[in-house]
N, CA, C and O atoms as a GROMACS GRO file, in nm:
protein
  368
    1UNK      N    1  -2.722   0.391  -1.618
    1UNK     CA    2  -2.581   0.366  -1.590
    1UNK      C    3  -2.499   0.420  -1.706
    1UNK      O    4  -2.545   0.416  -1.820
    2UNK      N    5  -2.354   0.480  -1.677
    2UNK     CA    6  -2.270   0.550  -1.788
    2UNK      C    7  -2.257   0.447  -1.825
    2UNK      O    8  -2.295   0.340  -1.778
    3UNK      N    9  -2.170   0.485  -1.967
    3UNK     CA   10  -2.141   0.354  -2.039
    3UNK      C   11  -2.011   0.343  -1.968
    3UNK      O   12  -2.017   0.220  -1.975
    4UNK      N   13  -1.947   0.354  -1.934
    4UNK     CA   14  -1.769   0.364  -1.855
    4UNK      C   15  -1.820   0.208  -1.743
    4UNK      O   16  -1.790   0.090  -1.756
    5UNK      N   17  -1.905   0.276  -1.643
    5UNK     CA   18  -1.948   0.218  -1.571
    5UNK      C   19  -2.018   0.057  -1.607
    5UNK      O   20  -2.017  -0.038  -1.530
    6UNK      N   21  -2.066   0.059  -1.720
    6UNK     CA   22  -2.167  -0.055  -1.810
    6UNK      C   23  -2.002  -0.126  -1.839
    6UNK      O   24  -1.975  -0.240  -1.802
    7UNK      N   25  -1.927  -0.059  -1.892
    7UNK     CA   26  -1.778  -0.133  -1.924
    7UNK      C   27  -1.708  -0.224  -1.801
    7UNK      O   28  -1.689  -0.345  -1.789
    8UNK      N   29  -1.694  -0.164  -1.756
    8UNK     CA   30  -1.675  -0.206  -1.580
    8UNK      C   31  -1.694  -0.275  -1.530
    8UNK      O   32  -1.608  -0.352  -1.488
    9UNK      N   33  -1.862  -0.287  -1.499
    9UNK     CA   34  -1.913  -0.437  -1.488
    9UNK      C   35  -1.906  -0.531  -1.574
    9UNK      O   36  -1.902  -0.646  -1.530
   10UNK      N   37  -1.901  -0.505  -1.737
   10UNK     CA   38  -1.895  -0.622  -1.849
   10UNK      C   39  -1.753  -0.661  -1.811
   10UNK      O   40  -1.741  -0.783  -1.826
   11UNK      N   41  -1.645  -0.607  -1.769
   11UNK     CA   42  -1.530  -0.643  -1.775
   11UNK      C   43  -1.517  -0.731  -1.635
   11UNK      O   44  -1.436  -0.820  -1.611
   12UNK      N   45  -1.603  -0.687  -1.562
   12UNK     CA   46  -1.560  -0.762  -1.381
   12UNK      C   47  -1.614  -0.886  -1.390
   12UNK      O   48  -1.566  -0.987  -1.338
   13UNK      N   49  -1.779  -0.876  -1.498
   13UNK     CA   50  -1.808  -0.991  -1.501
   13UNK      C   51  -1.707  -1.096  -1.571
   13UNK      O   52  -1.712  -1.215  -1.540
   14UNK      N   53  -1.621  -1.050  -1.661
   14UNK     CA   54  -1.602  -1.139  -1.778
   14UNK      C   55  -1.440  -1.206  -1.660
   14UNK      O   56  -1.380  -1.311  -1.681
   15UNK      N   57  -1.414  -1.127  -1.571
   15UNK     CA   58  -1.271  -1.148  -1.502
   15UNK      C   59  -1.301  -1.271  -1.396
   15UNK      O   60  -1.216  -1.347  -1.350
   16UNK      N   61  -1.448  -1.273  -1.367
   16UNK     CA   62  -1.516  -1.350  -1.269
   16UNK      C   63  -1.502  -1.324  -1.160
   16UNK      O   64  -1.470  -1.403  -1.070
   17UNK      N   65  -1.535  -1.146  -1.144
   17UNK     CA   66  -1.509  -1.076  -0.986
   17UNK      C   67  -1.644  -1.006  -0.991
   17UNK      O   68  -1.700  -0.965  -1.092
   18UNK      N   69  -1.700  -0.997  -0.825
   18UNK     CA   70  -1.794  -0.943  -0.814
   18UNK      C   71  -1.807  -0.827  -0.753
   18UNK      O   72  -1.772  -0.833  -0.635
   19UNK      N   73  -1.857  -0.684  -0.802
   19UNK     CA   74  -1.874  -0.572  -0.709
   19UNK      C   75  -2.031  -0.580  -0.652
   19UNK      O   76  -2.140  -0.622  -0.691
   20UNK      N   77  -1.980  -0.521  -0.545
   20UNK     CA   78  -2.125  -0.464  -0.467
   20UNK      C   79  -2.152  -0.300  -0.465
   20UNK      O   80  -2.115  -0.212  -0.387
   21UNK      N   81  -2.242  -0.299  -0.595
   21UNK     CA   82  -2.252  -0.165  -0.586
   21UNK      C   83  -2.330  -0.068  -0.480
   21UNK      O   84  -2.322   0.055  -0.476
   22UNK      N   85  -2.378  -0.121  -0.429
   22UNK     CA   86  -2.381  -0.023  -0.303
   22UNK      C   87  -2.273  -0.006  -0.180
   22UNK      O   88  -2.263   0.095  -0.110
   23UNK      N   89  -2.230  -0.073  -0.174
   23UNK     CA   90  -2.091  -0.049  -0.145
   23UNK      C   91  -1.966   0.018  -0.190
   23UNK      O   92  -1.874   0.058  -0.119
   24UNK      N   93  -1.977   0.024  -0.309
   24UNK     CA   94  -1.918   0.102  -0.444
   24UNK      C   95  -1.927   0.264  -0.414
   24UNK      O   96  -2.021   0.318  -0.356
   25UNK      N   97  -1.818   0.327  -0.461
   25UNK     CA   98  -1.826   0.478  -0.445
   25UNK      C   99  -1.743   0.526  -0.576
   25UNK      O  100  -1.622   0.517  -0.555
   26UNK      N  101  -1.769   0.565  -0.679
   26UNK     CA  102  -1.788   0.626  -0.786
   26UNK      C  103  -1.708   0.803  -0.814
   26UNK      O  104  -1.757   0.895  -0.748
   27UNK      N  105  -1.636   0.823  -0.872
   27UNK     CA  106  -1.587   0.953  -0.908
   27UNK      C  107  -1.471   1.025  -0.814
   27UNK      O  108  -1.448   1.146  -0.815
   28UNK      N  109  -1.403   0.927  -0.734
   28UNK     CA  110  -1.324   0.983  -0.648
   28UNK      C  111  -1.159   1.013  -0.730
   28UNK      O  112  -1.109   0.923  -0.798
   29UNK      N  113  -1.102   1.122  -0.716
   29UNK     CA  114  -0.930   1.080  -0.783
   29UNK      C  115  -0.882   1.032  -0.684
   29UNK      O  116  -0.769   0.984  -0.689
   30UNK      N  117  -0.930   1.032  -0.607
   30UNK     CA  118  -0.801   0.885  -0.438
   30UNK      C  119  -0.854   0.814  -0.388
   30UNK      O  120  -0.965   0.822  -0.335
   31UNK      N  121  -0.786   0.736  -0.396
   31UNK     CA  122  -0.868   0.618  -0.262
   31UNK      C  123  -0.798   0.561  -0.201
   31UNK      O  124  -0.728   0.484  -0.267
   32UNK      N  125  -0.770   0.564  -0.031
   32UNK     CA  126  -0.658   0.492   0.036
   32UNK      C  127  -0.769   0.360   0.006
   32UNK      O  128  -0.888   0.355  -0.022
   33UNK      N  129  -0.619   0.214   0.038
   33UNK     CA  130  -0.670   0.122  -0.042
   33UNK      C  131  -0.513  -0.019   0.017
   33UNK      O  132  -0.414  -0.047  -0.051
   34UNK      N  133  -0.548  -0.074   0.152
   34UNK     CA  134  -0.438  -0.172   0.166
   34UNK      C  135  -0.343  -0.061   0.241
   34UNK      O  136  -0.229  -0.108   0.233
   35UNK      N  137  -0.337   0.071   0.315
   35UNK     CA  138  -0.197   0.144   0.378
   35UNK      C  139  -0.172   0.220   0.259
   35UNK      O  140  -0.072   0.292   0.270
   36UNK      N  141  -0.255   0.230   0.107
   36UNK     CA  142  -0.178   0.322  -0.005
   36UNK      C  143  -0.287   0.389  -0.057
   36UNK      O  144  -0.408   0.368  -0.062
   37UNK      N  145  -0.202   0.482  -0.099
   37UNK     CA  146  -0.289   0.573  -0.165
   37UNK      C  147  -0.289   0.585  -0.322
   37UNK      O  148  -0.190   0.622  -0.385
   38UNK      N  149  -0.393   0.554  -0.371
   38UNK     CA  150  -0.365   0.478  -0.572
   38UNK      C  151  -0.466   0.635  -0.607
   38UNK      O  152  -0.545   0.700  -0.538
   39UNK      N  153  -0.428   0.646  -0.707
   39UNK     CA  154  -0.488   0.777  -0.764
   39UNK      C  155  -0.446   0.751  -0.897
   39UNK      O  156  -0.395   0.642  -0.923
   40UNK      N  157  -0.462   0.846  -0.993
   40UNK     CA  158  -0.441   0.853  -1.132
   40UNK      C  159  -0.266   0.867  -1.158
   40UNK      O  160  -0.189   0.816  -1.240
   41UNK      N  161  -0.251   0.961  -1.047
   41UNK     CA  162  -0.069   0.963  -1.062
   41UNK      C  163  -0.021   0.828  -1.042
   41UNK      O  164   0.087   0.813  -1.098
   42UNK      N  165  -0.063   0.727  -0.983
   42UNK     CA  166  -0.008   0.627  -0.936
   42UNK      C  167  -0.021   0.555  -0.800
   42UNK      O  168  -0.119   0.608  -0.747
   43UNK      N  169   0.025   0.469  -0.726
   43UNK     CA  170   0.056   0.414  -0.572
   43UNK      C  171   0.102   0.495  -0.533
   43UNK      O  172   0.190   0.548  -0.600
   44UNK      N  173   0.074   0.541  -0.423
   44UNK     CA  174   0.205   0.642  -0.306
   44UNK      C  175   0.199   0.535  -0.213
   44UNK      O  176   0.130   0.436  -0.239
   45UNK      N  177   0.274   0.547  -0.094
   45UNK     CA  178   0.226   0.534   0.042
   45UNK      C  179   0.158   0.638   0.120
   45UNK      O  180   0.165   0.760   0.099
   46UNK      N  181   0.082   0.568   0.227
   46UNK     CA  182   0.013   0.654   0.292
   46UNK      C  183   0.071   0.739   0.356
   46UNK      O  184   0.172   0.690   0.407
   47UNK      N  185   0.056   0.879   0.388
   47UNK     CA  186   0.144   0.988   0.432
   47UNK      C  187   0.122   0.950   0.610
   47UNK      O  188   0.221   0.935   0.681
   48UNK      N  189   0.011   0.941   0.652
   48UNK     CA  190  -0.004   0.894   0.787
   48UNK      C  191   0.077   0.755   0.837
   48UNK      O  192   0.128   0.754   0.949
   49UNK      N  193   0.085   0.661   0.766
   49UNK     CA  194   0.102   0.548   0.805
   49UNK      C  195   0.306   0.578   0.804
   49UNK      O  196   0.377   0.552   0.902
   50UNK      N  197   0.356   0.632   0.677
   50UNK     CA  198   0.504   0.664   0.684
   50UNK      C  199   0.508   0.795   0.818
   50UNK      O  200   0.611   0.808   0.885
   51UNK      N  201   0.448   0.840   0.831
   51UNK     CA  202   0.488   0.934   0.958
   51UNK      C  203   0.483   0.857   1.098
   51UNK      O  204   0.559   0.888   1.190
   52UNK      N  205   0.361   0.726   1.110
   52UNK     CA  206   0.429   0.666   1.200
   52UNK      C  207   0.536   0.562   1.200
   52UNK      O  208   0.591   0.510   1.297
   53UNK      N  209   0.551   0.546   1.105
   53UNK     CA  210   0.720   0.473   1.088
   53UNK      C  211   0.874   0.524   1.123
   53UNK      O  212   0.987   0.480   1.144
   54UNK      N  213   0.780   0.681   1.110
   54UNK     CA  214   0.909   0.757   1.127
   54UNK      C  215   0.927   0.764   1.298
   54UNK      O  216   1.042   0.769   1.341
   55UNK      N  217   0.842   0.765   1.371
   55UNK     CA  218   0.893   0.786   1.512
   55UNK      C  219   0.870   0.604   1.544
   55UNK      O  220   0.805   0.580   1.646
   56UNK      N  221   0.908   0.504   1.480
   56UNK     CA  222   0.947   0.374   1.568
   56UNK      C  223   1.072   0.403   1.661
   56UNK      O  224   1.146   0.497   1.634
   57UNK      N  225   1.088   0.346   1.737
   57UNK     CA  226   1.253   0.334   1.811
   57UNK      C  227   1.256   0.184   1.751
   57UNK      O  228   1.188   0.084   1.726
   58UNK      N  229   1.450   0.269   1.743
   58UNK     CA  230   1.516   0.138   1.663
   58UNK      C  231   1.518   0.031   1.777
   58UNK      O  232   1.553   0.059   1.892
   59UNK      N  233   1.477  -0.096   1.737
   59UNK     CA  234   1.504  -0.207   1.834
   59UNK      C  235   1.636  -0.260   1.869
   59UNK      O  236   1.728  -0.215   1.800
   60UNK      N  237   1.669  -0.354   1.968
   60UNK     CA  238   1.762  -0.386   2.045
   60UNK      C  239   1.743  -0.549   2.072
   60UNK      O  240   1.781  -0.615   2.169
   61UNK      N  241   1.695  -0.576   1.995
   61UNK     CA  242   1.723  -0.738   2.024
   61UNK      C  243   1.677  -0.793   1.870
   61UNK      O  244   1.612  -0.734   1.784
   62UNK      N  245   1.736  -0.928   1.870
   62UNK     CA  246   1.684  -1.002   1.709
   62UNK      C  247   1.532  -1.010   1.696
   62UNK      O  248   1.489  -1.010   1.580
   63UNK      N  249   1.450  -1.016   1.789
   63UNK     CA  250   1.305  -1.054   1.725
   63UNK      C  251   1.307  -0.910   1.701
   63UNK      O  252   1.258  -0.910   1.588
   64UNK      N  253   1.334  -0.765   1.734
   64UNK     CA  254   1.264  -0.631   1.750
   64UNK      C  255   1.284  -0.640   1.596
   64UNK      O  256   1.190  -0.650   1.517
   65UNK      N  257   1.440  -0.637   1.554
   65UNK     CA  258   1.486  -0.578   1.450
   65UNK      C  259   1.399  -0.691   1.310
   65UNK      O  260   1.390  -0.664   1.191
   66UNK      N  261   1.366  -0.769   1.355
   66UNK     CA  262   1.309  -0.870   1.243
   66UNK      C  263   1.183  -0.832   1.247
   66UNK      O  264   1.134  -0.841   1.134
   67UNK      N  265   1.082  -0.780   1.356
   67UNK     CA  266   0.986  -0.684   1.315
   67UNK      C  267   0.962  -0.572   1.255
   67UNK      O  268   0.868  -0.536   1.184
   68UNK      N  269   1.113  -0.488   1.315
   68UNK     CA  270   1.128  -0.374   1.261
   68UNK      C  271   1.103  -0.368   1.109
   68UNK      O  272   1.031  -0.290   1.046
   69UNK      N  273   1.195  -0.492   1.057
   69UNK     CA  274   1.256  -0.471   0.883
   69UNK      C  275   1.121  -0.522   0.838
   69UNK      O  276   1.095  -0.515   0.718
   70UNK      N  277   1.022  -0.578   0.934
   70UNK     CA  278   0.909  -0.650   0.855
   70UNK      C  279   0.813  -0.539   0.872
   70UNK      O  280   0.707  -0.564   0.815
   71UNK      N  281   0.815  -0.435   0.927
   71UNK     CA  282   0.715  -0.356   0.908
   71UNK      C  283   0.744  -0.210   0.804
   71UNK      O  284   0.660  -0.129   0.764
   72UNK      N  285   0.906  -0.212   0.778
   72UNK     CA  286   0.953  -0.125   0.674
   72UNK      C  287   0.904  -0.186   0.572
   72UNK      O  288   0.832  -0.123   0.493
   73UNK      N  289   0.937  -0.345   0.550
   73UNK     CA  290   0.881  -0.413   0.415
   73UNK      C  291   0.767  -0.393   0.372
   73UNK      O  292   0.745  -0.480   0.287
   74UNK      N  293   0.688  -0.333   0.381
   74UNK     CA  294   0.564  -0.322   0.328
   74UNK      C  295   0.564  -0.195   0.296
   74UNK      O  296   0.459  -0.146   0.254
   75UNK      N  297   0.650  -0.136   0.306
   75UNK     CA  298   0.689   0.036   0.240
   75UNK      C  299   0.852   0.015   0.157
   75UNK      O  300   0.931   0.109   0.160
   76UNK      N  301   0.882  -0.092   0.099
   76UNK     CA  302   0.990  -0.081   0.079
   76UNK      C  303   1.053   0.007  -0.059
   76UNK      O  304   1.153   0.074  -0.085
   77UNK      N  305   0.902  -0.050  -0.145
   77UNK     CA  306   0.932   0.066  -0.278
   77UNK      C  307   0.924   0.171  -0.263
   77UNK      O  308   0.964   0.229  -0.364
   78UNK      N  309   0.872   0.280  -0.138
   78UNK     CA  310   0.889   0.388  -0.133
   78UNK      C  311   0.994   0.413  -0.061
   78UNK      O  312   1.024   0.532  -0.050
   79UNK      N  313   1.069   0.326  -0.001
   79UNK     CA  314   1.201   0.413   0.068
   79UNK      C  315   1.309   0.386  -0.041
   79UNK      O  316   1.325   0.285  -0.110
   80UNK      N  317   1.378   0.500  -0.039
   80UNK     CA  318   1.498   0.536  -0.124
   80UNK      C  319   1.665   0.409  -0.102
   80UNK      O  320   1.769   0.451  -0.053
   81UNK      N  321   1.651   0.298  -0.138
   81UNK     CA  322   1.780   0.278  -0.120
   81UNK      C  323   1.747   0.161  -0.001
   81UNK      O  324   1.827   0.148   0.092
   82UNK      N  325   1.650   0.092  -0.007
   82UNK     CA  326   1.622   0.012   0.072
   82UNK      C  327   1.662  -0.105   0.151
   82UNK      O  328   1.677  -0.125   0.271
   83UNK      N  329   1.677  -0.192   0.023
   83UNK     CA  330   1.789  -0.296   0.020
   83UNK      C  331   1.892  -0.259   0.110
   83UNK      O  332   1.895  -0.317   0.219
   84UNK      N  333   1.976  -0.176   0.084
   84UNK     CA  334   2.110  -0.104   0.151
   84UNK      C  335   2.129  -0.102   0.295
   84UNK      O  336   2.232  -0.124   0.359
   85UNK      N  337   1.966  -0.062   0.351
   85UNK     CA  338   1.965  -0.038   0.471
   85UNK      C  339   1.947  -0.169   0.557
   85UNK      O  340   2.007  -0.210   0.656
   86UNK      N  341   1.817  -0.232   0.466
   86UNK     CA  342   1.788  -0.319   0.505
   86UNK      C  343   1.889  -0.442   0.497
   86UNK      O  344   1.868  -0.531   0.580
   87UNK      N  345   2.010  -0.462   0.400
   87UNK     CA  346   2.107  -0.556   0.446
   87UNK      C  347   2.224  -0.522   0.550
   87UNK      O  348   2.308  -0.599   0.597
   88UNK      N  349   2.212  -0.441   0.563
   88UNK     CA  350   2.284  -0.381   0.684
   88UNK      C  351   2.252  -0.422   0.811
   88UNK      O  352   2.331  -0.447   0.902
   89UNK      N  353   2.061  -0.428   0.812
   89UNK     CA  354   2.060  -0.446   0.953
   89UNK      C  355   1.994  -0.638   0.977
   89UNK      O  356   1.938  -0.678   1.079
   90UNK      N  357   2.022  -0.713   0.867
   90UNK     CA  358   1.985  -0.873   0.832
   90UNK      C  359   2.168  -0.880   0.885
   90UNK      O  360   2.199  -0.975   0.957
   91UNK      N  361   2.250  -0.803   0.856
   91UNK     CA  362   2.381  -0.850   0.899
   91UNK      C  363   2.432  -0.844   1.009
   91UNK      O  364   2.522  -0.920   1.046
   92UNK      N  365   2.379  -0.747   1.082
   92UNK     CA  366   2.398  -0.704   1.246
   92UNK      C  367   2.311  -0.863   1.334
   92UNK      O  368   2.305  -0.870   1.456
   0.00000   0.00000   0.00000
């Protein structure tokens, strides 16, 4: 085992989390992970999952639009100006 790897586990053990290393996959720069994509640059969102966001139709009644804003919410740090939109349509 690398020592990186030997670190890894000393540290998961010491956090009191358990990996299953055969389950484990080793040396990747991406890993979608929860709808995101975490890499060395950082969190993105998933490029698939925002493309189907992009063709929702806007809803027409209070439960649609309270799904609607609840399924933007989980992309909210990636949309530009969020809040804005989203109190706009908590006010309608």
């Amino acid at each position: 085992m690398c020592t990186k790897l030997e670190r890894l586990m000393d540290a998961c053990e010491k956090w009191g989390l358990s990996i299953s290393l055969p389950k484990s996959v080793f040396g990747l720069s991406r890993v979608d992970y929860l709808g995101h994509s975490v890499s060395a640059e950082g969190v993105k969102a998933n490029p698939k999952n925002l493309e189907e966001l992009k063709h929702l139709t806007f809803p027409r009644t209070l439960k649609g639009i309270q799904s609607f804003l609840g399924s933007l919410n989980f992309y909210h740090k990636f949309i530009e100006h969020f809040a804005v939109y989203a109190a706009a349509l908590y006010e309608s």
